[in-house]
Structures are given as C-alpha cells and as structure tokens.
C-alpha positions, -999 to 999 in steps of 0.1 A, spaced: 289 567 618 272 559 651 278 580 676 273 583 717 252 616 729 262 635 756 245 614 782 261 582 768 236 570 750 245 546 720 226 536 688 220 499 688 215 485 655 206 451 648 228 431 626 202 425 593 200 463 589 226 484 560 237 515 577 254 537 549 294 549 556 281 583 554 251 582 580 253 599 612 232 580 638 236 596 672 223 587 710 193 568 716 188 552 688 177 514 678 173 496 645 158 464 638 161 446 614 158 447 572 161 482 575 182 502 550 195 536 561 209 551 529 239 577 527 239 611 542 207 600 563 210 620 598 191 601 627 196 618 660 186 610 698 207 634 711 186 659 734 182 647 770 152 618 773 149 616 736 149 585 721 142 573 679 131 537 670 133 524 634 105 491 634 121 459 609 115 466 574 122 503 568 137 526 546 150 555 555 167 572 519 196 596 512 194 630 530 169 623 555 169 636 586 149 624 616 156 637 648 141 639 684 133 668 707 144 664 745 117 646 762 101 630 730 104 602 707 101 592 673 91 556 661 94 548 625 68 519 620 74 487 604 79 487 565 77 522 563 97 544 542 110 580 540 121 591 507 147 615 498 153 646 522 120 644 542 127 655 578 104 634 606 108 655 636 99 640 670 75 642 688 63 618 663 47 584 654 47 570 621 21 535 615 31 506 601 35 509 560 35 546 564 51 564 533 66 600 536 75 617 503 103 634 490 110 665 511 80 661 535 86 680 566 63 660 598 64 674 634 47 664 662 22 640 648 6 609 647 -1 587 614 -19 560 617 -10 529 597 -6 528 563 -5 568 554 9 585 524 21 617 527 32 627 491 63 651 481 73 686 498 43 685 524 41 698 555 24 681 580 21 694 618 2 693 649 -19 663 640 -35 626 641 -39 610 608 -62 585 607 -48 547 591 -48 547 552 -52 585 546 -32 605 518 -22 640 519 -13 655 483 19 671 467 25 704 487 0 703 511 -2 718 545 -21 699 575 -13 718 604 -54 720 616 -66 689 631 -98 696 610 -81 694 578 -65 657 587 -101 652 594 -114 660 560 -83 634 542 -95 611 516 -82 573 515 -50 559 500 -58 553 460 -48 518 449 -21 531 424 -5 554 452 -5 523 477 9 499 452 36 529 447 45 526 483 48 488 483 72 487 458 93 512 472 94 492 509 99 460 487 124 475 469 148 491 496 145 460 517 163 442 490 188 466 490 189 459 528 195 425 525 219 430 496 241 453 514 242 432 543 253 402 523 279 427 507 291 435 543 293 402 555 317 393 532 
C-alpha cells in the first residue's frame, strides 16, 4: 500500500522493485531498483522534512520497520539487507552491503560500507567504520565501543552475500510474476 503523508508527499518506486500487498510505504519515500520489500514491512516518511531512500539491490524482509524522524533521513545503501523485524530508525545511514540482523534496533547512526550487525542488537548514537561486525545482543550506544569492533569474518560476509543474492532473485521473480 503506498501512501501520501500529510504534506503530500508520495512514495516513488521504481518499476524493477517487488513491493509486497501487505507493505505500508508512506510519504517520502523512493525505491530503486531490484529491491524486494517483503510483507508486513512498514517504511514511513511521514514527519515533516523526512525523507527514506532504498539504494538498487536491497532487501528489506517481513516485519521490518524503517521510519524517519521530522527533519531526518534514512538511506538504505545498495545491496543491503534487513532481516526479519529489525527497526532502522532515521536519522540514519546504512553503507553499501550493509547487513542488519534479525530484530536489530539502529537509531541515529552511521555504518560504513559493508557492516554486519548480527541478531537482536542495539545499536545507537554512532559511526561504524566500513566492514565492522557487532555480535548477537550487543549494545553500541558509546562511540568508543564502535571504535573497539573487530572486522567482518569471511563466513559472516559470505552469509550476508547470499542473503542479498538470494532476495534479489526473489525481486526479480516477483516482478516477472507481476508483470504478467
């Protein structure tokens, strides 16, 4: 469902992206291309000057929520994905080939490219350098602790690879479906 916000802002999505029946993508809000938004995903531009930008080749999975504060913006870099139920709440910049896990919570923040953030962590307050990993549960809310991350492993990289892969596939596959 896309939606206008109450200034009249409308999402603009770009004809190779899959936008599930049951997402609600309100406002100020654009999608390029190859990017799957799965069902229930809530993207919303809605507060005055807030604006959300999904780069080409993202995933954005089932129960997600992303959403902007008035004022702010969030940007989704290329081939990234969000998994299951994370929130990305803007202020916020995600890198290219970022990967947020399941049920991550990230406010007001700034990952470099190529980041992992691993399943129900909070992250908050900070710049993460490119091709850092946070661990399962963690909190970086001190910019000191984002200073201290170790590098992306090879396994957890090749994890996030085939999950972009993967979902733009589906992207592409629903879109065929659609056109139709």
């Amino acid at each position: 469902m896309l939606l206008r916000n109450p200034a009249g802002g409308m999402p603009r999505v770009c004809d190779t992206a899959y936008v599930s029946e049951s997402a609600v993508i309100i406002g100020n809000v654009e999608i390029k291309g190859d990017v799957y938004i799965a069902p229930n995903t809530t993207i919303r531009a809605d507060e005055p000057g807030s604006a959300i930008t999904i780069e080409s080749g993202c995933n954005i999975q089932d129960n997600v929520v992303i959403h902007a504060l008035g004022g702010s913006a969030v940007v989704v870099g290329k081939n990234s994905s969000l998994a299951h139920g994370c929130i990305v709440h803007g202020p916020c910049t995600l890198g290219d080939k970022c990967f947020i896990g399941f049920g991550s919570i990230v406010f007001n923040c700034t990952l470099g490219n190529d980041c992992v953030i691993l399943h129900r962590t909070l992250v908050k307050d900070v710049i993460i350098s490119t091709r850092r990993m946070i661990e399962d549960g963690a909190v970086v809310n001190k910019q000191g602790i984002a200073d201290c991350l170790g590098e992306v492993t090879m396994d957890i990289s090749d994890f996030a690879g085939t999950v972009a892969r993967t979902n733009l596939v589906l992207a592409k596959s629903y879109s065929k479906l659609r056109s139709r």
